[in-house]
N, C-alpha and C positions, 0 to 999 in steps of 0.2 A: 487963321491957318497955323499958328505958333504950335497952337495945343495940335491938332493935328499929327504936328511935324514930329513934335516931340512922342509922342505915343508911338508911332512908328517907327523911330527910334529903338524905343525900349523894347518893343518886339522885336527888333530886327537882333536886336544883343540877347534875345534871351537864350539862345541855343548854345551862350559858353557854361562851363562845368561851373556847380555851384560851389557856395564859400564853404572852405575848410570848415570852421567854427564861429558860430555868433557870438561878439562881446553880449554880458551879462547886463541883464537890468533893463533890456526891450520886453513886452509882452503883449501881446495881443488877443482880441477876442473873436470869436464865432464872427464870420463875416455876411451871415446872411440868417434870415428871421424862420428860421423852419426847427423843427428836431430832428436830431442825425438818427438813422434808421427808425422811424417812420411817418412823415412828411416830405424829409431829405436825405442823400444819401451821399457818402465820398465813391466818388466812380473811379477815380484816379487821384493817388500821390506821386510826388516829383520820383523821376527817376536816379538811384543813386549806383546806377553801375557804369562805369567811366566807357567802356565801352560800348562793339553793339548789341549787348544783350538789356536786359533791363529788370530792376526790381527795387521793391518798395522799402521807404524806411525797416520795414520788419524781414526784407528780404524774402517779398511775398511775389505775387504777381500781378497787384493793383497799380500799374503803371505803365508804361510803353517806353522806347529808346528815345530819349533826348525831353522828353517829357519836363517842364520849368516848375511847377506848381500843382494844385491842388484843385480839383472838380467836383467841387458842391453839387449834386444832382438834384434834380425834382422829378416825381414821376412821370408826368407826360404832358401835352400840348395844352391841356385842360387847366391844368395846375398853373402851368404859363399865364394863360390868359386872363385865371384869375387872380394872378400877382402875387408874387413871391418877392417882397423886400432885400436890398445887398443893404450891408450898412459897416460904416466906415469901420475896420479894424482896429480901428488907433487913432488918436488926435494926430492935427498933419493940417497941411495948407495943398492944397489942390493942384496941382500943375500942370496940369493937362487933361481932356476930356476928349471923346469923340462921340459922337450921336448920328444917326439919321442911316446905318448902313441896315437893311429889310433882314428879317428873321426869319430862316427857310420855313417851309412845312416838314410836316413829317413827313420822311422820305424823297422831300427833295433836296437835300443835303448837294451839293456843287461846290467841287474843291478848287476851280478853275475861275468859279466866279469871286473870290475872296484873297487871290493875290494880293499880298501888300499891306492887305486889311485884317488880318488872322484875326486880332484882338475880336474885331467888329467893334460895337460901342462899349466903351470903357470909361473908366476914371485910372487917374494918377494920382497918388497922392506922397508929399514928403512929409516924413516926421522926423526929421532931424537927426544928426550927429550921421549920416549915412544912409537911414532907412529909410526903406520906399514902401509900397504896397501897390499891386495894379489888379484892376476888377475887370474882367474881358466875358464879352460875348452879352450883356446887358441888354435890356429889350428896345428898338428902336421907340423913340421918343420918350424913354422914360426917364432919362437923366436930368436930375433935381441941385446939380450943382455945377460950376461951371470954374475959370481955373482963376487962382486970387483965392477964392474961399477957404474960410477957416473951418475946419470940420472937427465934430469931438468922435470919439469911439462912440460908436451905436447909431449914429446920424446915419438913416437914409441919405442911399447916390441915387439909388434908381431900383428898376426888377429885374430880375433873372430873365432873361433873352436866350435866342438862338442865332446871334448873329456872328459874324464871322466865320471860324472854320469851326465849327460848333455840329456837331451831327445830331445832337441832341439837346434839348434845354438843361442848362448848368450856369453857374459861375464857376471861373477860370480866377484861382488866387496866385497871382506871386508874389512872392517875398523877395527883396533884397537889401543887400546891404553893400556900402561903396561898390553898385553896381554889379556883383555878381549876386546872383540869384542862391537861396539856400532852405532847406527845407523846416519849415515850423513846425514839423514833428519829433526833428530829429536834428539839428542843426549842422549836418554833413556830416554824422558817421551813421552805419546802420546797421539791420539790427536790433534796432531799437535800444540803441548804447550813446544815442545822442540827448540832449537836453532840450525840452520840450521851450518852443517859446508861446503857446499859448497859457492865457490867466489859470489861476486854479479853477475858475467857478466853470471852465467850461471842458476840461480836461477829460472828465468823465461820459460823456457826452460825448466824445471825440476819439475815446477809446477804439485800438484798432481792432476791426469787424472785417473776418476773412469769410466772409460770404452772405449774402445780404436777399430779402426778399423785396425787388423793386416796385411787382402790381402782382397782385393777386384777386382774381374775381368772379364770378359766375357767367355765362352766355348760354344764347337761344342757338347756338352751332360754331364752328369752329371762328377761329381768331387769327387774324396778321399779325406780325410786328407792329405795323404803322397802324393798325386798330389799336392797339394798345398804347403805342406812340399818341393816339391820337386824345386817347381817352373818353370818358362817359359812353363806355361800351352798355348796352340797357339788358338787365337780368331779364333771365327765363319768366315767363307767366307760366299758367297751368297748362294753354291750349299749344305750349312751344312744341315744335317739330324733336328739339334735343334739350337736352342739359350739360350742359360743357361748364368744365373749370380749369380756368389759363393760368399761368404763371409766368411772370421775367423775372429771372435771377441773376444776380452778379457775382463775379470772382469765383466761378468754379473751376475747378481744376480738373487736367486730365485723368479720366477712371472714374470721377463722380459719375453715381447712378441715379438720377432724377423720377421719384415713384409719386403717384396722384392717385388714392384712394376717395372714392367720395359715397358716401353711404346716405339710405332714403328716412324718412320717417321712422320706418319700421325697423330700423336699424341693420336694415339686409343690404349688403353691397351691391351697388350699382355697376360699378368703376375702377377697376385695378389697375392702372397701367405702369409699367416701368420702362421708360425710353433706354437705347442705349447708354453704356459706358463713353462719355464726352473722349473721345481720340487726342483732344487733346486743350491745353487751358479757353475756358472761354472770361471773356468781358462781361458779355451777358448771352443768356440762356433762355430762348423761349417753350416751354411746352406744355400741351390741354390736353384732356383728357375728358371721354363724356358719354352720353349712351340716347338714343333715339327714343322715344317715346314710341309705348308697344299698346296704351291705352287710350282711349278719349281723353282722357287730360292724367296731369301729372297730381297723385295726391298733397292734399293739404297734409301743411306739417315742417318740419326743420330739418333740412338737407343739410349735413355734412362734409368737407371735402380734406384732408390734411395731403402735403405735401411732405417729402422729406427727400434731404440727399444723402447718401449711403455714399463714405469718405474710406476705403482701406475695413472695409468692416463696421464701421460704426455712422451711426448720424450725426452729421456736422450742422444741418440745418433742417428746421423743421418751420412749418407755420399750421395753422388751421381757419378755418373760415366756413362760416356757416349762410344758408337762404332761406328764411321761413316764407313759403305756400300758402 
């Protein structure tokens, strides 16, 4: 019950304002086994505005009010299931653990049932002279270390979970130092005029990405959030009813215009669509686009679909993705 005890603890303190600046000579690595934008993705960094508004190391809008840390994403419940590794930050001795709290589904996220419990399963871990690290939201039963243990940087704790207040599968990082929490991209000024505490070998990798493609993919007719949430949606055959091409994006901003082109074989457009102009910033972004089948089947051949978002006149973000028939 120690470790328990103490974990909820650390939750309960994390909502004070984080540390001015980090002494020199901590660093840390990539805390989970994926590649950041395309495997994994950061959904959210610590919020660095003292009040109730909120924004990112770069004074972006990948954050929310009061927000501790750092949201390692994965794409959806599929990815989940087939394990996504968290591994230690940093050498450190373990001090607390929690296991066993269930991992919502998609879509059944309950903020009422996680009182108390936010983290859900986590690790603790100290590395000395002050610093801490805490991994939250971890997959129930998958924690591989327990509290006493001596961990090095890169050792496996466990998998990427949905437990706690978790609406979505991620790991939840914070940092701290003599107990106030502070952010590892920028160590509490922002802007991006702070001092990075992660390694060099993983800086690059971790560069900040103001808007991100989270699924992108083909289907036999339209798509939900939680289809997509849920993952291994199954492409089109030739005998499908439609051909739909979905996307979820992150970190868009209000005025972004979200367009889905998807072109056939023959290189003649199927598919134009441009959703409205976003009213105002989104977290994430879902929209398909697609066209019915007008023949006996769809021909053989290499289907096309590109996406792009139109930012103030220009494209901020593009992707493309193809189906061969």
């Amino acid at each position: 019950m120690r470790g328990l005890w103490l974990l909820a603890l650390v939750v309960a303190a994390s909502f004070s304002r984080p540390a001015t600046a980090a002494p020199s000579g901590f660093q840390l690595q990539k805390p989970i086994a994926c590649t950041i934008g395309h495997d994994c993705f950061i959904q959210q960094y610590p919020d660095h505005d003292p009040g109730p508004a909120a924004k990112d190391y770069r004074c972006g809008i990948a954050t929310y009010d009061g927000h501790d840390g750092t949201d390692f994403r994965i794409p959806d419940k599929a990815a989940q299931m087939r394990g996504v590794n968290v591994v230690a930050a940093g050498a450190g001795v373990v001090r607390a653990i929690r296991d066993g709290q269930p991992d919502f589904d998609a879509g059944a996220f309950d903020k009422a049932r996680v009182e108390g419990v936010e983290c859900g399963n986590g690790v603790l871990i100290e590395h000395g002279n002050g610093w801490q690290t805490q991994y939250c939201h971890m997959r129930q039963g998958s924690i591989r270390v327990k509290a006493g243990d001596r961990v090095e940087a890169g050792q496996p704790l466990g998998l990427v979970g949905q437990s706690g207040g978790a609406e979505f599968p991620h790991l939840h990082l914070t940092v701290r130092h003599d107990g106030k929490w502070l952010d590892p991209f920028a160590d509490g000024a922002a802007c991006g005029q702070g001092q990075s505490l992660w390694r060099a070998e993983d800086r690059a990798e971790l560069v900040y990405r103001d808007g991100d493609v989270l699924n992108a993919g083909f289907a036999a007719g339209p798509v939900t959030m939680d289809d997509i949430e849920r993952g291994g949606i199954a492409q089109p055959a030739r005998g499908s009813a439609a051909l739909v091409v979905y996307i979820r994006a992150l970190h868009l901003h209000a005025g972004d215009i979200q367009r889905i082109t998807i072109k056939g074989p023959d290189g003649q457009t199927l598919a134009d669509s441009a959703a409205p102009a976003l009213d105002h910033d989104k977290a994430q972004s879902m929209v398909f686009a697609g066209k019915k089948r007008a023949g006996p089947g769809w021909p053989a051949g290499t289907y096309t679909a590109t996406y792009t978002v139109i930012r103030s006149g220009r494209t901020v973000l593009s992707k493309t993705l193809s189906l061969k028939e």
